[in-house]
KOLZA-965321 format. One line per field, with one value per residue (C-alpha): x negated, z, y; residue in three letters; residue number from 1. Coordinates in nm, 4 decimals. Layout:
BEGIN
u	[X  ...]
w	[Z  ...]
v	[Y  ...]
residuo	[ALA  ...]
num	[NUM  ...]
***
This chain:
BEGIN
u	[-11.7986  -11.4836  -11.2380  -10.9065  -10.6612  -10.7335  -10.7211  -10.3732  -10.1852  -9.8647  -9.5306  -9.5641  -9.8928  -9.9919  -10.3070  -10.4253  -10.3935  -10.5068  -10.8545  -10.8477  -10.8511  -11.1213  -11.3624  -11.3182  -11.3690  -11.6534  -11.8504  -11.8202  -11.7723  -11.3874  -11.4959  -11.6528  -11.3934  -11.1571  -11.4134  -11.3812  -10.9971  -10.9268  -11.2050  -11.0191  -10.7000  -10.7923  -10.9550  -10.6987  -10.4464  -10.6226  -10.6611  -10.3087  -10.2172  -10.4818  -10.2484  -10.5030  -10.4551  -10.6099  -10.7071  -10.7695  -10.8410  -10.7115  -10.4837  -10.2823  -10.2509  -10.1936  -10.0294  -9.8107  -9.4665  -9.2689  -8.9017  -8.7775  -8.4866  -8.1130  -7.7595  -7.6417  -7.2884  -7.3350  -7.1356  -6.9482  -6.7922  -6.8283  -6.9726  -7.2211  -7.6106  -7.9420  -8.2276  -8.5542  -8.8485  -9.0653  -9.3068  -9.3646  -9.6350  -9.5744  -9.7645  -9.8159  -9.9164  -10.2314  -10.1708  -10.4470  -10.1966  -9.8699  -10.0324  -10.2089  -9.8359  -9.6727  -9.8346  -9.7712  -9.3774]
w	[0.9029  0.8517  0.6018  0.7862  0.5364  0.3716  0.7245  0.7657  0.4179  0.5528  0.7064  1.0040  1.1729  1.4765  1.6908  1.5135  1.1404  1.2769  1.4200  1.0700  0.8821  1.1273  1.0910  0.6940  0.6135  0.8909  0.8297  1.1568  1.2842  1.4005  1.7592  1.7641  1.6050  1.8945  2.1205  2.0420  1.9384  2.3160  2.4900  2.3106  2.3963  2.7705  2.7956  2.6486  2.8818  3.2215  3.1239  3.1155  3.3889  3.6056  3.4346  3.2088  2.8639  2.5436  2.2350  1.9386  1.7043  1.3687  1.4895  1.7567  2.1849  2.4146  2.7913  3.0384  3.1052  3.4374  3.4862  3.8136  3.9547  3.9004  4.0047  3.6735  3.5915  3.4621  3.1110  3.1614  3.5199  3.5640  3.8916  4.0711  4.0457  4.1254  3.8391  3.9728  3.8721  3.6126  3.3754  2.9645  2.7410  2.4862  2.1434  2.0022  1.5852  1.5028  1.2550  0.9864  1.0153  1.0016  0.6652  0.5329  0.6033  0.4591  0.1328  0.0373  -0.0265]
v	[-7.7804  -8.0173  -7.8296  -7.8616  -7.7772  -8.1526  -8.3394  -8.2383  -8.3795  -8.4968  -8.4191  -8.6118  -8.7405  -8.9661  -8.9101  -9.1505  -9.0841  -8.7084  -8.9057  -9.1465  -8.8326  -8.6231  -8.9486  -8.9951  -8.6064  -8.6017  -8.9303  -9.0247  -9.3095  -9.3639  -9.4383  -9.0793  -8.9221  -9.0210  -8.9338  -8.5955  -8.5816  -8.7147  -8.4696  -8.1836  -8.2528  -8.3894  -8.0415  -7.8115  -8.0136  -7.9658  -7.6015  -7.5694  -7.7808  -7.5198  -7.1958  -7.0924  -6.9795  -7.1083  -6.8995  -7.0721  -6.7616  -6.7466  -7.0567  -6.9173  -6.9671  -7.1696  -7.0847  -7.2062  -6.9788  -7.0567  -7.0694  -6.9541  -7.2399  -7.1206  -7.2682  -7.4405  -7.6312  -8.0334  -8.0048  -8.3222  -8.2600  -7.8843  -7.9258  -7.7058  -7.8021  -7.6746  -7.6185  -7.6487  -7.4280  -7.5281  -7.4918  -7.5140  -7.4949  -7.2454  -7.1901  -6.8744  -6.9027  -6.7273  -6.4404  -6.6067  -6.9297  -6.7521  -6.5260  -6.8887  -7.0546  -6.7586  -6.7839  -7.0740  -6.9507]
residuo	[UNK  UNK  UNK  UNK  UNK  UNK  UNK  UNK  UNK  UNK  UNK  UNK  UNK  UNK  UNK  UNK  UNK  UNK  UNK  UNK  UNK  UNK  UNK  UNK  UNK  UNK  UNK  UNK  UNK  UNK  UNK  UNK  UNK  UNK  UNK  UNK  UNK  UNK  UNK  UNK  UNK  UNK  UNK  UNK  UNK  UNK  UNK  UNK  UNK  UNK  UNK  UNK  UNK  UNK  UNK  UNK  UNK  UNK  UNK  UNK  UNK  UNK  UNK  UNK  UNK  UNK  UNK  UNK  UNK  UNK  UNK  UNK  UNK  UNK  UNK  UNK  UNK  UNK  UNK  UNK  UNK  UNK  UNK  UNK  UNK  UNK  UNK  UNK  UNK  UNK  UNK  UNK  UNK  UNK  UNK  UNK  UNK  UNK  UNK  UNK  UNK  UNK  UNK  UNK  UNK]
num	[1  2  3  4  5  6  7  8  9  10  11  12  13  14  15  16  17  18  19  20  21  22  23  24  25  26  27  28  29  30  31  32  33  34  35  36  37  38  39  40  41  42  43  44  45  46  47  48  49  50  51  52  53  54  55  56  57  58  59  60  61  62  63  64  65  66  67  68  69  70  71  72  73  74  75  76  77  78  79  80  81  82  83  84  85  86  87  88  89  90  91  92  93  94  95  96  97  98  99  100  101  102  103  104  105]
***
């Protein structure tokens, strides 16, 4: 089991220092490491994309929240538009990350 409080170690990280990381704490091999970073994120994308929500426990959610369209105003010339509907992922934190996060105040 891959400890994941040492693969995450900075501020800021790219997919790829993420998959770096996942392959040096793993022992596997870089090309399998990305093998598996992109599967998981392929699949947690098409489950979104088909509505369905995601529950990573301990870590938090995953799910999909629509906007119904509205009439807006453009800021710069005041004038009259239409929003269309849409749709945005939305994480939910995980109370064991939110207690682990909290802790280290």
């Amino acid at each position: 089991m891959v400890d994941f409080s040492s693969i995450f170690l900075g501020v800021f990280m790219t997919k790829m220092e993420f998959i770096h990381n996942i392959a040096e704490k793993s022992n596997l091999p870089k090309k399998d490491a990305t093998l598996v970073v992109n599967t998981i994120f392929n699949k947690m994308t098409d489950a979104l994309v088909k509505g369905d929500r995601i529950e990573i426990r301990g870590f938090g959610s995953f799910s999909v929240k629509s906007y119904e369209g509205y009439e807006g105003k453009n800021p710069k010339t005041h004038k009259s538009i239409i929003v269309q509907p849409k749709k945005k992922p939305i994480f939910k934190v995980g109370k064991d990350l939110k207690d682990r996060i909290n802790t280290k105040l």
